[in-house]
C-alpha positions in Angstrom: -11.7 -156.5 8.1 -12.5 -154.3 11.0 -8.7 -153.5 12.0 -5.7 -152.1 9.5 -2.4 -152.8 9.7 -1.1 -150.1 11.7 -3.2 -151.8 14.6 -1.9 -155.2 14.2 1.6 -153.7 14.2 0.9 -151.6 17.4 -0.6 -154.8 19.1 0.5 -157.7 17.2 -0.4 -160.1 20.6 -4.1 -159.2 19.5 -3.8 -161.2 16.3 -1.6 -164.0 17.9 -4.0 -167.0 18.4 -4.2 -168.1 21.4 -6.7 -169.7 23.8 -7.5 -168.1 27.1 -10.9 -169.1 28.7 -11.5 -166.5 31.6 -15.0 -169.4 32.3 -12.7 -171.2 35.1 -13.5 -170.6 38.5 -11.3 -167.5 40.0 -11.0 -166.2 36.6 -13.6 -163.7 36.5 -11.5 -160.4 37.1 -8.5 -161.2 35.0 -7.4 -158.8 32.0 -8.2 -161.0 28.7 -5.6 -158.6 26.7 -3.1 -158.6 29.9 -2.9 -162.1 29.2 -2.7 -162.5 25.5 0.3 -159.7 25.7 2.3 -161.7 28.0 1.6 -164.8 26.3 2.5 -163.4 22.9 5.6 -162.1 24.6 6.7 -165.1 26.2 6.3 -167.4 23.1 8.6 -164.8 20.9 11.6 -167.3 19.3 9.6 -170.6 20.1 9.4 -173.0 17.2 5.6 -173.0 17.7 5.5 -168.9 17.3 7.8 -169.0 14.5 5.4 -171.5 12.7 2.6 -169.5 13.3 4.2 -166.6 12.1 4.9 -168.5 9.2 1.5 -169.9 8.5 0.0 -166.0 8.9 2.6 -164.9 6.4 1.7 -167.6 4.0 -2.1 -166.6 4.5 -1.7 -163.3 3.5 -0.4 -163.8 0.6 -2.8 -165.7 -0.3 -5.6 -163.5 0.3 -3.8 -160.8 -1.4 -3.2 -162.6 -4.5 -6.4 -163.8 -4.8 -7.8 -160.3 -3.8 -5.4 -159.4 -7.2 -6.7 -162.3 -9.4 -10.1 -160.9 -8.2 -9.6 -157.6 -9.1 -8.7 -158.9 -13.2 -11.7 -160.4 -13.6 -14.5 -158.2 -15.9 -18.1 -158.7 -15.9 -18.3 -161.3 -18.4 -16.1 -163.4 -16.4 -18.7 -163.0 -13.5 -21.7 -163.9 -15.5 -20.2 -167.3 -17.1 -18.7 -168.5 -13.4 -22.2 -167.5 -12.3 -23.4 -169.6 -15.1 -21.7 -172.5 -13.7 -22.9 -172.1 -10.7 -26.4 -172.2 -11.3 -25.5 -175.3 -13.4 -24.2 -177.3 -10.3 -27.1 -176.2 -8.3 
């Protein structure tokens, strides 16, 4: 990942996934990260924020525990699930 954490916790509306299409007419001059601050900031305590916080949370957790399970396995582990592989292919 290009960004740590201390980045996402100094501009957590970066990482907030949103939709903004600047492609509409009139739209050419607008701030892109203006706008996903002030929606981040706006949908703070919604149920849809909380959900997404939520889902992120969940994600993470996942990633890290299977960045730990990934971190366990030893070369011979490697080679037979490589084995595998080449069987189904």
């Amino acid at each position: 990942m290009s960004s740590t954490k201390s980045d996402e916790n100094a501009q957590p509306w970066q990482s907030y996934h949103t939709v903004f299409t600047n492609a509409k007419a009139g739209m050419d001059g607008v701030d892109k990260e203006k706008v996903q601050k002030i929606v981040y900031e706006m949908s703070k305590g919604s149920k849809y924020f909380e959900n997404e916080q939520r889902k992120e949370t969940y994600i993470q957790q996942r990633i890290e525990n299977l960045r730990c399970r990934a971190a366990l396995l030893t070369a011979s582990d490697i080679a037979d699930f490589e084995k595998i592989e080449e069987f189904w292919n």
